[in-house]
N, CA, C and O atoms as CSV, one atom per row, in Angstrom:
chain,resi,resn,atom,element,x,y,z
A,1,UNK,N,N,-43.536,-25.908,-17.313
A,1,UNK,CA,C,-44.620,-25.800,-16.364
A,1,UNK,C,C,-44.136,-24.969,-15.181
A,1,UNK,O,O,-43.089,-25.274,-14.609
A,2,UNK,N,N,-44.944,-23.826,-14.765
A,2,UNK,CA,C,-44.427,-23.840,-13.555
A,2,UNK,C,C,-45.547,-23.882,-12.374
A,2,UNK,O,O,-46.742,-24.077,-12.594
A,3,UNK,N,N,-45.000,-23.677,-11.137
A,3,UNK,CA,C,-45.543,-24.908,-9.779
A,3,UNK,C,C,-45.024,-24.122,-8.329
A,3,UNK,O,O,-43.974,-23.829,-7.758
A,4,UNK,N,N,-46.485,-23.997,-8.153
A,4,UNK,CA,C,-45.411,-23.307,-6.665
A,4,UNK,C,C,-46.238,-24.723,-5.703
A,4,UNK,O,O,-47.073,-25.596,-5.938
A,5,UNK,N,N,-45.516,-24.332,-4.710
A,5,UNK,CA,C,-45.817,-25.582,-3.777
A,5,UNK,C,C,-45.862,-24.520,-2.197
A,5,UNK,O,O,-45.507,-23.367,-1.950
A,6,UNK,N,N,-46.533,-25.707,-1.334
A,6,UNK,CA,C,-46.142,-25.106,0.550
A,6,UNK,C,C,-46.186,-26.122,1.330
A,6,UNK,O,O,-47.226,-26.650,1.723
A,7,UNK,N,N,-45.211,-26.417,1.571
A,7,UNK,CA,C,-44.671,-27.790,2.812
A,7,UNK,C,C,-45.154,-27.073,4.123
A,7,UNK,O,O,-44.944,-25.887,4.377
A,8,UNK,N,N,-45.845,-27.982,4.933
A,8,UNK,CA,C,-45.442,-27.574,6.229
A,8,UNK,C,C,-45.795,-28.942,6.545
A,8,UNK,O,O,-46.503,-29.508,5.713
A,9,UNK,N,N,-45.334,-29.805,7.915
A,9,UNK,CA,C,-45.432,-30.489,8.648
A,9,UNK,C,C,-45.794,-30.313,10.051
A,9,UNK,O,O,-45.634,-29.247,10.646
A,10,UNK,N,N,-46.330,-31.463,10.622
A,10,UNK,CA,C,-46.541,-30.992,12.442
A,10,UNK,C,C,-45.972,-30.674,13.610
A,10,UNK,O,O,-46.307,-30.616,14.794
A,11,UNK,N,N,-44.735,-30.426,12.764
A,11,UNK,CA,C,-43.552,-30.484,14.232
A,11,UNK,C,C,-42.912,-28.811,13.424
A,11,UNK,O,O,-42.749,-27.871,14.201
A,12,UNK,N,N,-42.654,-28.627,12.156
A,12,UNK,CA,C,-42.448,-27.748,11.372
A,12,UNK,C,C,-41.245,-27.429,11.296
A,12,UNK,O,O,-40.771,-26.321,11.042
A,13,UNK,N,N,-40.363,-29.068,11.666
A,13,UNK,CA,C,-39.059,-28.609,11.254
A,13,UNK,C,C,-38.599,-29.560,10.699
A,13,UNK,O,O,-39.150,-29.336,9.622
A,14,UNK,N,N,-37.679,-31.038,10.402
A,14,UNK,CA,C,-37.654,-31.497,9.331
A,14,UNK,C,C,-38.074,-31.792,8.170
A,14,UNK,O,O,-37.532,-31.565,7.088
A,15,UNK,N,N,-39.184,-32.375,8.423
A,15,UNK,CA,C,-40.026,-32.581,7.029
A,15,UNK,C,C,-40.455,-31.484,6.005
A,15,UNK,O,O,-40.386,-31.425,4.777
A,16,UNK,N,N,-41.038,-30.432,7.200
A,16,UNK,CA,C,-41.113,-29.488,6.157
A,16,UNK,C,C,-40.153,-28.908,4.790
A,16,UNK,O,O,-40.546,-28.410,3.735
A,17,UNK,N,N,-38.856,-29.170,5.238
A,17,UNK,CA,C,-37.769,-28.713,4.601
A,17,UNK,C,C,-37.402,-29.797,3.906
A,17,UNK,O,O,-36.656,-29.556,2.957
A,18,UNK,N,N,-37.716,-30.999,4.097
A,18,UNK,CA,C,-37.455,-31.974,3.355
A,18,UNK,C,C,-38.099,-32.125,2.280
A,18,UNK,O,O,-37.583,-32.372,1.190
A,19,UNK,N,N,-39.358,-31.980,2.517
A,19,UNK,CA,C,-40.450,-31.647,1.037
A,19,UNK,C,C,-39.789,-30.877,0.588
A,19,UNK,O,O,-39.049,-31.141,-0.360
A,20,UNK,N,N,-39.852,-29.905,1.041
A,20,UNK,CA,C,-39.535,-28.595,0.066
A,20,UNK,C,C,-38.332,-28.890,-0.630
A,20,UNK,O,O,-38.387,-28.084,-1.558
A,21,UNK,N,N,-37.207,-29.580,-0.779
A,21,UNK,CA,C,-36.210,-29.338,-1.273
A,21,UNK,C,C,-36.526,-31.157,-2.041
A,21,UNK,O,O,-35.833,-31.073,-3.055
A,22,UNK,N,N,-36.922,-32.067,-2.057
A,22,UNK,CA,C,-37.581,-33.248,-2.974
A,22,UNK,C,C,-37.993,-32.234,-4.010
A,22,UNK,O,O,-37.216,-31.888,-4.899
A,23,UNK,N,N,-39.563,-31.622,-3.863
A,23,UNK,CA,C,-40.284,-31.132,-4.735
A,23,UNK,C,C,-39.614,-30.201,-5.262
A,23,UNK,O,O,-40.069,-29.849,-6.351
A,24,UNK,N,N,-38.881,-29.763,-4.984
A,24,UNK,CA,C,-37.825,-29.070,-6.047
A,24,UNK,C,C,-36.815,-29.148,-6.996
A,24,UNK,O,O,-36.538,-28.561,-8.042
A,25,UNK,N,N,-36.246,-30.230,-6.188
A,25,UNK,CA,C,-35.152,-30.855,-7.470
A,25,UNK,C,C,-35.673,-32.065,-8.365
A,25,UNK,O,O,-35.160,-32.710,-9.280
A,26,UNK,N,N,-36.880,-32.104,-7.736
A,26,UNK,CA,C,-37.569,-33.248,-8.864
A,26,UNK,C,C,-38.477,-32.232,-9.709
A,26,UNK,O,O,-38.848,-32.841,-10.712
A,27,UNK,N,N,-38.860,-31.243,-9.703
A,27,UNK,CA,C,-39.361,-29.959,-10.410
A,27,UNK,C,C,-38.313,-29.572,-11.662
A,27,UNK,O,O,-38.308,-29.653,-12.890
A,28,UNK,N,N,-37.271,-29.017,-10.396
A,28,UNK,CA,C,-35.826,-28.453,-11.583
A,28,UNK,C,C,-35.475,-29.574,-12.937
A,28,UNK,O,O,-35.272,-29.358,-14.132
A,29,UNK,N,N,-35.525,-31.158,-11.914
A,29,UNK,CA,C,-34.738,-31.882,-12.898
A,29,UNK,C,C,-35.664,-32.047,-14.333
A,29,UNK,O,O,-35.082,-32.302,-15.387
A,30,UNK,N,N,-36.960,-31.903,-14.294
A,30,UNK,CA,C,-38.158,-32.092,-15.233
A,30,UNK,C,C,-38.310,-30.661,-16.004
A,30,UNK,O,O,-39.215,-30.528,-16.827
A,31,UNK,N,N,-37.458,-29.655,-15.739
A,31,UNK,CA,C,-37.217,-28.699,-16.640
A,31,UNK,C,C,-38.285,-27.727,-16.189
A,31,UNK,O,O,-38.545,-26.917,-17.078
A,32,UNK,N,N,-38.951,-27.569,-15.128
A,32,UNK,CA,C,-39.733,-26.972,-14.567
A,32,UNK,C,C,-39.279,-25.465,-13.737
A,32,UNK,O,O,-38.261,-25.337,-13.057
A,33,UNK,N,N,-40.068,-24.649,-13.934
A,33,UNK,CA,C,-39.847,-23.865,-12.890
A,33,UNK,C,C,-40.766,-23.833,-11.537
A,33,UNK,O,O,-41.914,-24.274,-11.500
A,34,UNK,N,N,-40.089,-23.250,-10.447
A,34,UNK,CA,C,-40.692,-24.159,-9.286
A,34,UNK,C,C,-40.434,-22.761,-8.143
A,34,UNK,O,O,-39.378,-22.129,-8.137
A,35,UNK,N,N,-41.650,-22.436,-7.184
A,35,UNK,CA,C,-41.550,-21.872,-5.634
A,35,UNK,C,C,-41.470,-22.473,-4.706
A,35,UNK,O,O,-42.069,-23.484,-5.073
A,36,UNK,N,N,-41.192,-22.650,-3.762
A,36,UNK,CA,C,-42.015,-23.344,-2.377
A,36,UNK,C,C,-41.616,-22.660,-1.190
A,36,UNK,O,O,-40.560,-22.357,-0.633
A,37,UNK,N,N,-42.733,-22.540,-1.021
A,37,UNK,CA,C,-43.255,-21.615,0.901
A,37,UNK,C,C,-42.972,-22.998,1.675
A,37,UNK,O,O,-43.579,-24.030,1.385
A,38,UNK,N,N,-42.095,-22.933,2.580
A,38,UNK,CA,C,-42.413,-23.864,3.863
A,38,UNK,C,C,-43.050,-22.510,4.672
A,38,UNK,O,O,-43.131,-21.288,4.546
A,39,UNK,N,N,-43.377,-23.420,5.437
A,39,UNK,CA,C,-44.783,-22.789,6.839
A,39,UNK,C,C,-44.268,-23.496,8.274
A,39,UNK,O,O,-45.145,-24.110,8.881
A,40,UNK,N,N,-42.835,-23.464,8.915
A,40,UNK,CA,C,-42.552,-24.196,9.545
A,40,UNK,C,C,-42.520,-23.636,10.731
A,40,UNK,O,O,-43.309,-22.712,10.932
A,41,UNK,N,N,-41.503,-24.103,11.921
A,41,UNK,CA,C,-41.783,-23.897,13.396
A,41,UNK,C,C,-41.275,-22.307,13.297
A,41,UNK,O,O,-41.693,-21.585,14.202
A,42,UNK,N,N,-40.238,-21.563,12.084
A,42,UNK,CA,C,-40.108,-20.468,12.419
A,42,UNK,C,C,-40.214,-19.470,10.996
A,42,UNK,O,O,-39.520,-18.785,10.245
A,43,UNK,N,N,-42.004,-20.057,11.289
A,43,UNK,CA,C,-42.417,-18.722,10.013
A,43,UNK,C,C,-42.488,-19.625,8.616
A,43,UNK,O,O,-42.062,-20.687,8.160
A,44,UNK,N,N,-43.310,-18.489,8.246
A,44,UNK,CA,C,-43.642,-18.145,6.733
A,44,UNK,C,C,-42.050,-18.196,6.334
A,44,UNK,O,O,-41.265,-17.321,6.701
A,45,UNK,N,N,-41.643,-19.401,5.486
A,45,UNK,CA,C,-40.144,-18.192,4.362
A,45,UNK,C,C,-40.242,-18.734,3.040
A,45,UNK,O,O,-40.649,-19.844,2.698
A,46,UNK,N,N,-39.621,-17.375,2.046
A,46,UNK,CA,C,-39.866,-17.853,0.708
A,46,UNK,C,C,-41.409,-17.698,0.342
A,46,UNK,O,O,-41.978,-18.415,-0.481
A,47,UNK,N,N,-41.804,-17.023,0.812
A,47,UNK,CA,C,-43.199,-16.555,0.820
A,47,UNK,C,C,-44.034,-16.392,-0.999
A,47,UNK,O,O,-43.725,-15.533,-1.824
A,48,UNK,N,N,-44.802,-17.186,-1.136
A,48,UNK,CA,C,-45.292,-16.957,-2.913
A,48,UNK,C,C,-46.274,-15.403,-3.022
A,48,UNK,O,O,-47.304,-14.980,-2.497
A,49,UNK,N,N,-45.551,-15.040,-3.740
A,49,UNK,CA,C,-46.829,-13.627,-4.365
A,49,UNK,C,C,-48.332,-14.233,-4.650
A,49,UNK,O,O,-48.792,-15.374,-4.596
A,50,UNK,N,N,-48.789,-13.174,-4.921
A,50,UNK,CA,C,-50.376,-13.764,-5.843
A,50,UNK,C,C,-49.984,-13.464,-6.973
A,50,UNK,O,O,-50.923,-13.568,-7.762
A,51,UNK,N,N,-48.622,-12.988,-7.685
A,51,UNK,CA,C,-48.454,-12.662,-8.831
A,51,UNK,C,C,-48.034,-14.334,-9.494
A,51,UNK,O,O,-48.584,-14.827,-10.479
A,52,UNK,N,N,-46.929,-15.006,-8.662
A,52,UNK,CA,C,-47.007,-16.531,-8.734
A,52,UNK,C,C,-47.216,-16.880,-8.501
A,52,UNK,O,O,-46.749,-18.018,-8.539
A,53,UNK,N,N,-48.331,-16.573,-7.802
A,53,UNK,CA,C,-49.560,-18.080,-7.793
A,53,UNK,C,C,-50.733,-17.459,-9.723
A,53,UNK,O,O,-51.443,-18.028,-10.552
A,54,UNK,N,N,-50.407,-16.579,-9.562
A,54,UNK,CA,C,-51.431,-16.269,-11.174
A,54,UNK,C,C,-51.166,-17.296,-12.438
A,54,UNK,O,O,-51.741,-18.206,-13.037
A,55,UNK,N,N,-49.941,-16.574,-12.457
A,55,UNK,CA,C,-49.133,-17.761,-13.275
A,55,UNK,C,C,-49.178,-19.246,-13.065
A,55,UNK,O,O,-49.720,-20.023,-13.851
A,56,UNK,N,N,-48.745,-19.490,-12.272
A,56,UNK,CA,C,-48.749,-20.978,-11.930
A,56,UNK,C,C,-49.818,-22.198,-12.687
A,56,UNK,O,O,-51.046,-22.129,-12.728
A,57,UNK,N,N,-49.144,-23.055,-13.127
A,57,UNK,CA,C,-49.656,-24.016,-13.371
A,57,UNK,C,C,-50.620,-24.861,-12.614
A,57,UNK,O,O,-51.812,-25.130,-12.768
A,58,UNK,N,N,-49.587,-25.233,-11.629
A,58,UNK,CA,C,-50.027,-26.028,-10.656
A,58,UNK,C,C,-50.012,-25.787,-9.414
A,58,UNK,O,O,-49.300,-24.783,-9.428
A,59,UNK,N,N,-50.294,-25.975,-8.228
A,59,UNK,CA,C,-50.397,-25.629,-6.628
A,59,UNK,C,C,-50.263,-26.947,-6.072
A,59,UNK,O,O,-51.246,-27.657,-5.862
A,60,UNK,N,N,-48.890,-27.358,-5.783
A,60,UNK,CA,C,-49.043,-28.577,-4.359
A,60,UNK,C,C,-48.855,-27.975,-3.003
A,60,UNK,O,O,-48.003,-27.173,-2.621
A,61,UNK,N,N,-49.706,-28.464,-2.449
A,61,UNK,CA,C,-50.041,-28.578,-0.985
A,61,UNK,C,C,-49.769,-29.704,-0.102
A,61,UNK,O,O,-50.383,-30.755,-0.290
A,62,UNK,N,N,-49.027,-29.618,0.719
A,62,UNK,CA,C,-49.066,-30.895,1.899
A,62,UNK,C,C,-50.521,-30.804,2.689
A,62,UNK,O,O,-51.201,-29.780,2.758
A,63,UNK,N,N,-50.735,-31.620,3.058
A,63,UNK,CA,C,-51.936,-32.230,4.144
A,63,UNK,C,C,-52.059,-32.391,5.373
A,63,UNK,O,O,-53.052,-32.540,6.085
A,64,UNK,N,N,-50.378,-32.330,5.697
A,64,UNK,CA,C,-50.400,-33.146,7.208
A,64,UNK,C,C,-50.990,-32.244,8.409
A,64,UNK,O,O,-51.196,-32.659,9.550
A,65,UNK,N,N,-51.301,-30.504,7.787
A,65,UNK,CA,C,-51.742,-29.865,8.993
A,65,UNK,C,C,-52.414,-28.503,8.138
A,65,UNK,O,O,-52.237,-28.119,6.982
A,66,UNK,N,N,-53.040,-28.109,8.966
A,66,UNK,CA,C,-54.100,-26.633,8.341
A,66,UNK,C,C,-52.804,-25.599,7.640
A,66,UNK,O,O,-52.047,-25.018,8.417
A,67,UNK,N,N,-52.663,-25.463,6.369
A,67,UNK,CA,C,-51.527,-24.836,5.894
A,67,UNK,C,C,-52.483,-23.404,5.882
A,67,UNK,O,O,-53.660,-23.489,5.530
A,68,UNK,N,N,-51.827,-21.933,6.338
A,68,UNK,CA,C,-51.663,-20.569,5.853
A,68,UNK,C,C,-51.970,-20.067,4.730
A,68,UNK,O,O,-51.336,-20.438,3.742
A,69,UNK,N,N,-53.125,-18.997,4.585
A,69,UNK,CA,C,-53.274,-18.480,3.736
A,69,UNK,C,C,-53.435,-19.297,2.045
A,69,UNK,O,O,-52.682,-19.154,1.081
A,70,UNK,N,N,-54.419,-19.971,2.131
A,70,UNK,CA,C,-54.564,-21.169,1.058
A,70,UNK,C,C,-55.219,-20.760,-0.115
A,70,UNK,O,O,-54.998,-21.058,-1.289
A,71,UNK,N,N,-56.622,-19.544,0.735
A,71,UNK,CA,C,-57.610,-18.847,-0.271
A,71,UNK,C,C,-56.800,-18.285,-1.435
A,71,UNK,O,O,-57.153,-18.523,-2.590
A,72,UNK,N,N,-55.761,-17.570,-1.175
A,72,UNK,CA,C,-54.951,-17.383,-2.654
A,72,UNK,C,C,-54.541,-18.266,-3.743
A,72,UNK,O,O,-53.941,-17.968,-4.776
A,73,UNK,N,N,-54.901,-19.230,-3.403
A,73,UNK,CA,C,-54.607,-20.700,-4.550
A,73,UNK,C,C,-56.234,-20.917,-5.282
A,73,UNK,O,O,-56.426,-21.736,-6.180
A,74,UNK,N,N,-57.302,-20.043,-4.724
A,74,UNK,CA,C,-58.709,-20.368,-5.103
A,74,UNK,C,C,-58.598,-20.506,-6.447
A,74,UNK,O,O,-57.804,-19.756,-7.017
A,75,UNK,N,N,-59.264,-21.357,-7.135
A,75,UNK,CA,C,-59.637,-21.457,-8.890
A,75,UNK,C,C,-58.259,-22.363,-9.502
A,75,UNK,O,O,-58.397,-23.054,-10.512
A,76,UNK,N,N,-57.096,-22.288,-8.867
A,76,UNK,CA,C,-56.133,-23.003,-9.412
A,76,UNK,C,C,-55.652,-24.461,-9.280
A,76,UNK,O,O,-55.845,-24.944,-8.164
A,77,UNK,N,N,-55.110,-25.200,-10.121
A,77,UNK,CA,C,-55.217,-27.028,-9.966
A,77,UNK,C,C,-54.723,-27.099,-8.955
A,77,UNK,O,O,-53.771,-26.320,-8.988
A,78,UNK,N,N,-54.788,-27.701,-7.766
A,78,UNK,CA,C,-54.484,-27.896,-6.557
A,78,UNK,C,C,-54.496,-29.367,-6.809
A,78,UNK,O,O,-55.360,-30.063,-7.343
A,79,UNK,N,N,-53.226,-29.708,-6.251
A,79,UNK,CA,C,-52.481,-31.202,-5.992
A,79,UNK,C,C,-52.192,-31.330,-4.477
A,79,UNK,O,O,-51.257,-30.626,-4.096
A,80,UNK,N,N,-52.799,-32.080,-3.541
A,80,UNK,CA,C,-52.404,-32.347,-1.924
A,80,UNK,C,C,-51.930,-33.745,-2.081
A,80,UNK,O,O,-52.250,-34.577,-2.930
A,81,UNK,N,N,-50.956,-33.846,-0.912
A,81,UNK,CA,C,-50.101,-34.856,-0.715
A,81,UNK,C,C,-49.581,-34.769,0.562
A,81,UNK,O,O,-49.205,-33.682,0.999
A,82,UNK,N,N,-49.493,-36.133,1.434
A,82,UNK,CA,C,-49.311,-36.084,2.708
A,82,UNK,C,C,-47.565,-35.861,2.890
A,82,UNK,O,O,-46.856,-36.342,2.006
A,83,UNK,N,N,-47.211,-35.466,3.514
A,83,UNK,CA,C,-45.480,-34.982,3.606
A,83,UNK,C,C,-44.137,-36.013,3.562
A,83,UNK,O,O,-42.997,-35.777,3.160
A,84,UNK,N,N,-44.806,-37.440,4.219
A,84,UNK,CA,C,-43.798,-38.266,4.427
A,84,UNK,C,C,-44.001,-38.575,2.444
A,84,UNK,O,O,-42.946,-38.643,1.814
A,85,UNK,N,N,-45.113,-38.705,1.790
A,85,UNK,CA,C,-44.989,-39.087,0.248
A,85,UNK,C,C,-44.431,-38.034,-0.338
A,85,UNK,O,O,-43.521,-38.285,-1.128
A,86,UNK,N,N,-44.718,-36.958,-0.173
A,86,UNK,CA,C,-44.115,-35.948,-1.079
A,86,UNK,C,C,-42.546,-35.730,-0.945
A,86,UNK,O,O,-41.830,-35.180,-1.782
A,87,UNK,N,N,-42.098,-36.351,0.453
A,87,UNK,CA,C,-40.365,-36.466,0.346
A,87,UNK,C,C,-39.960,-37.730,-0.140
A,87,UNK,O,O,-38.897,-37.793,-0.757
A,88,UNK,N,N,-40.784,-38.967,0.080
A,88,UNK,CA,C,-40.488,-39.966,-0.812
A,88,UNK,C,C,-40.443,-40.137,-2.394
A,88,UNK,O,O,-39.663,-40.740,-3.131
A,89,UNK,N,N,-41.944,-39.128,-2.705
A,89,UNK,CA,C,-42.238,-39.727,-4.012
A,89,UNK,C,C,-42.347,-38.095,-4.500
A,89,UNK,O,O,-43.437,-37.705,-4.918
A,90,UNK,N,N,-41.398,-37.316,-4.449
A,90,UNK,CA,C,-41.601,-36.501,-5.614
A,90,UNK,C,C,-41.801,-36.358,-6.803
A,90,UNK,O,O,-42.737,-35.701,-7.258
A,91,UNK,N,N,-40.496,-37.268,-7.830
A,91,UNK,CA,C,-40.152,-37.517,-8.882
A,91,UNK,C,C,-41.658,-38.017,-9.603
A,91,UNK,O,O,-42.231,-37.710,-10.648
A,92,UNK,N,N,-41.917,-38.794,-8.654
A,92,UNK,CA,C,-43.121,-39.877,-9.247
A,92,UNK,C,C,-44.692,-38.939,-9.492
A,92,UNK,O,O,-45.577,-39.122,-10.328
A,93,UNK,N,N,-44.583,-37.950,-8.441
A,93,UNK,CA,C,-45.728,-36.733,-8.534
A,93,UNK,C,C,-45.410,-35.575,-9.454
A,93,UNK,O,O,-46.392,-35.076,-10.003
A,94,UNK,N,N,-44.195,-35.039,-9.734
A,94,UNK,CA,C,-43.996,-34.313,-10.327
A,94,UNK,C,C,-44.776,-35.111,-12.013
A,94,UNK,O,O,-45.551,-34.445,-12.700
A,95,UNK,N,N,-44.336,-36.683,-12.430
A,95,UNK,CA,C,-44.717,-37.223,-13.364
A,95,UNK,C,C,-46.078,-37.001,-13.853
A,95,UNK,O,O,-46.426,-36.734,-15.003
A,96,UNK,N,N,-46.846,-37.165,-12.727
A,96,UNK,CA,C,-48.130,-37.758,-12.902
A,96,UNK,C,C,-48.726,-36.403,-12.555
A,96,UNK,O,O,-49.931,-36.636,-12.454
A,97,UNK,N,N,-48.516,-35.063,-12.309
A,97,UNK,CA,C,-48.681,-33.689,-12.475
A,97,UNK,C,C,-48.591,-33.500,-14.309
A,97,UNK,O,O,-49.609,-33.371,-14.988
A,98,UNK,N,N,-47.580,-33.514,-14.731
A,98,UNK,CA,C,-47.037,-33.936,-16.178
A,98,UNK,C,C,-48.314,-33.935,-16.987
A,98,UNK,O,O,-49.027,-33.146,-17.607
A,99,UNK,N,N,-48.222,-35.628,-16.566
A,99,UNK,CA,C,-49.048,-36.374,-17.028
A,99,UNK,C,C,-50.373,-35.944,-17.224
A,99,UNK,O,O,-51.011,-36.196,-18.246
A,100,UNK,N,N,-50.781,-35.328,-16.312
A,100,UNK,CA,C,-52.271,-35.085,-16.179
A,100,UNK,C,C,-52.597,-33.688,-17.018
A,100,UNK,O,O,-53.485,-33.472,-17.843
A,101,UNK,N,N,-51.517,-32.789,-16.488
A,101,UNK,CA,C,-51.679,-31.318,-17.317
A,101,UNK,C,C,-52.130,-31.541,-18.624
A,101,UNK,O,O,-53.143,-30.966,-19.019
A,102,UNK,N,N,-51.503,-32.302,-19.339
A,102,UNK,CA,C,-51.048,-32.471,-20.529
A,102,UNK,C,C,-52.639,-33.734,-21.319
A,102,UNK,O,O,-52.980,-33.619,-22.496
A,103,UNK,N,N,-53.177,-34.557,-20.551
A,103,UNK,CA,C,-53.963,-35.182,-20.932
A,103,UNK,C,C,-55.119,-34.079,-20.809
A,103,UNK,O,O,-56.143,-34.200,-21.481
A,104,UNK,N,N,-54.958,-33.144,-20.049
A,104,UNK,CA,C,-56.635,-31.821,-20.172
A,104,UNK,C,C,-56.447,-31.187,-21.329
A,104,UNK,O,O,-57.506,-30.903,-21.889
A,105,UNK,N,N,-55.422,-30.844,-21.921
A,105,UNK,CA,C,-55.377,-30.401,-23.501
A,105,UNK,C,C,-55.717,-30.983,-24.348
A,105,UNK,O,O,-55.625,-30.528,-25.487
């Protein structure tokens, strides 16, 4: 599967980076390939193409604040999740992402 994601949080500096690096190694460890844009206190980095977002499977989004440039995710499965869960419960979302892809076939 692959999955791009975009963390940002309200302060735009721990959490953001904390998602981002959960949703990734719980991505990697599930054999996934994986992007993620943080949107934090300094900038856009790691920025996703529209070429991977085409591809992409899936699109997670954090919630906790108006994330950047979103319209490029239009038409694609979009998964939101508030930031303090998505650094807690990656593993458990990455699952139930899985899970779900796989029950629309």
């Amino acid at each position: 599967m692959k999955i791009v994601g975009v963390t940002a949080c309200p302060s735009g500096v721990a959490h953001t980076y904390m998602a981002a690096e959960a949703l990734k190694k719980a991505a990697i460890a599930r054999g996934h390939e994986i992007k993620v844009e943080t949107q934090g206190q300094i900038g856009l980095e790691n920025e996703i193409t529209q070429e991977e977002v085409n591809v992409a499977d899936v699109v997670v989004l954090t919630t906790d604040i108006g994330l950047k440039n979103t319209e490029r995710f239009e038409g694609k499965t979009i998964v939101r999740i508030g930031i303090s869960d998505l650094v807690r419960k990656a593993p458990v979302l990455i699952e139930k992402i899985e899970e779900a892809l796989k029950n629309r076939k």
